[in-house]
C-alpha angles and dihedrals in degrees: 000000000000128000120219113210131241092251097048092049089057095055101051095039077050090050095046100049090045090050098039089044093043101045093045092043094047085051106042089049095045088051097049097051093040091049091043096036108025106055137101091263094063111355096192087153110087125197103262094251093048113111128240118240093184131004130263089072123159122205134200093239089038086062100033087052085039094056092043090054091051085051099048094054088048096049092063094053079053097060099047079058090051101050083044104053107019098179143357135056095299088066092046084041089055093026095057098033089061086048096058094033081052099043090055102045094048094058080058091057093050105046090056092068099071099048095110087066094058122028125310098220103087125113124246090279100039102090096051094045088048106036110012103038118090127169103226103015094051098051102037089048085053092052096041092050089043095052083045091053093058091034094055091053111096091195093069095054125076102272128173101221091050094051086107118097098182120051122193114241118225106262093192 
């Protein structure tokens, strides 16, 4: 029977939150621009060689790097989240909280971005209210990314190699 050590059991419950925030992040808000702004209706997003006639111009690689680089950053905050609470409701409390705190701002973000196509007079919140919120897209991709989130961690299942709640700590 091995013992992992108290060390070893925060970084993996670290590893696995920030895995499990930042790729369900990344994919919930790539799916929601591409399905608001790519599409036929308004088809904002342009392939990455095409050229720009007139700035602002929004590329494909320009909003998928944009989007690694939004769930790199979370999913350090993840996994800060992770090394802090390894196991048990306060870390899907905090965990979850940050998802959903993550997942709304950064529709703000995003649909700031596109003000210039449509007006430039709106206040902070505007451009979300007008061109991000739906009543029924924007709710049901929060709580499938959420679900996703907890599902995807491996330290809130019943796992065998997390049955021990009570890791030794290294003593050397």
């Amino acid at each position: 029977m091995s013992t992992r050590t108290f060390s070893d059991l925060r970084g993996r419950a670290a590893a696995s939150l920030a895995l499990a925030g930042g790729l369900t992040i990344f994919a919930v808000l790539l799916t929601h621009e591409l399905t608001v702004f790519g599409g036929a209706a308004l088809g904002l997003i342009r392939p990455g060689s095409a050229p720009c006639p007139a700035p602002p111009c929004l590329t494909m690689d320009m909003i998928v790097w944009g989007h690694v680089a939004k769930a790199i950053g979370a999913g350090l905050v993840f996994a800060v989240i992770g090394a802090i609470w390894t196991r048990g409701p306060l870390r899907l409390a905090i965990a979850g909280g940050f998802w959903v705190l993550q997942y709304l701002w950064s529709l703000v973000g995003i649909a700031s971005g596109y003000r210039a196509h449509f007006g430039s007079g709106w206040a902070w919140w505007e451009p979300f209210a007008e061109l991000l919120w739906h009543p029924v897209t924007t709710p049901g991709l929060m709580l499938a990314g959420l679900a996703a989130c907890l599902a995807l961690d491996p330290f809130e299942r019943a796992h065998p190699d997390n049955q021990n709640d009570n890791p030794q700590r290294e003593t050397s």
